[in-house]
C-alpha positions in Angstrom: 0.8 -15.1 14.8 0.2 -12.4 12.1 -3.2 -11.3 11.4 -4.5 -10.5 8.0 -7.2 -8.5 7.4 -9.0 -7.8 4.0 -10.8 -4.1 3.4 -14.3 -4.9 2.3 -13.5 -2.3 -0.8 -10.4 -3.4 -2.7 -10.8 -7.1 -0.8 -8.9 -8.6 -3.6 -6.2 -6.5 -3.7 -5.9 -4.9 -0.7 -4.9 -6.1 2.8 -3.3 -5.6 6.5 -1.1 -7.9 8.2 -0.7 -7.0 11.5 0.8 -2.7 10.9 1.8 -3.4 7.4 -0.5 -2.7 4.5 -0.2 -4.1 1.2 -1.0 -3.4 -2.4 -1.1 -6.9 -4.4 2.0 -8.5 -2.8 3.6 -5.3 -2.3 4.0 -3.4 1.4 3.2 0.4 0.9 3.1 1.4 4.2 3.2 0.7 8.0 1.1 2.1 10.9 2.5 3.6 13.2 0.3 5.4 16.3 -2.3 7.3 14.5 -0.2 7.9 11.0 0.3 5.5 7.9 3.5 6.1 6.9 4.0 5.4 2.9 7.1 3.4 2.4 9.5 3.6 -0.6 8.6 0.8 -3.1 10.0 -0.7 -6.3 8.4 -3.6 -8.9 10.1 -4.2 -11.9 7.2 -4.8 -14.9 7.8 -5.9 -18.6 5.6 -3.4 -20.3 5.9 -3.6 -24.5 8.5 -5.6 -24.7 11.1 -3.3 -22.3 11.6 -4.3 -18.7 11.1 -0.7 -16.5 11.4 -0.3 -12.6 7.8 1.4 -11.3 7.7 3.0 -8.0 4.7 4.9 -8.1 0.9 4.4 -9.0 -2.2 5.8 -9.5 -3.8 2.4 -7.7 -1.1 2.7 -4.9 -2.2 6.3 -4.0 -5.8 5.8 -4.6 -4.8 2.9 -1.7 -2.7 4.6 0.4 -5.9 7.7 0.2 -8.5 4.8 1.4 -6.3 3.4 4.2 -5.7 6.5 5.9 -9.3 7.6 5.7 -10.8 4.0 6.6 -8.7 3.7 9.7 -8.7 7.2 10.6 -4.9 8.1 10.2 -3.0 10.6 9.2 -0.9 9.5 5.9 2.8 10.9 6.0 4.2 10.3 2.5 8.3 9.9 1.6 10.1 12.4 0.0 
């Protein structure tokens, strides 16, 4: 059974299921031991009229920044 569990900042938007955590519908990164490891992510967005692929974001970092701090871990990032 997977467990879900909402950070009380970001509740809406925000979440872990079991070591996954995800931005909106999107997983950003797993736990593993005592590090968050950021995981390569890609949404495709219709943004004035053009359809573009995004795989970065200012809300995904400032959420990747809160995980690691809330649960104490240290956050490897891709390259």
């Amino acid at each position: 059974m997977k467990t879900k569990k909402y950070f009380k900042r970001y509740k809406n938007n925000l979440c872990q299921v079991d070591n996954k955590i995800f931005s909106y519908d999107t997983h950003i990164a797993t736990i593993k031991g005592n590090t968050l490891k950021a995981e390569k992510w890609e949404i495709e967005r219709v943004w004035g009229g053009k359809t573009e692929k995004i795989t970065s974001s200012p809300t995904t970092s400032k959420h990747l920044n809160f995980v690691a701090n809330e649960l104490n871990l240290n956050l490897v990032k891709s390259i």
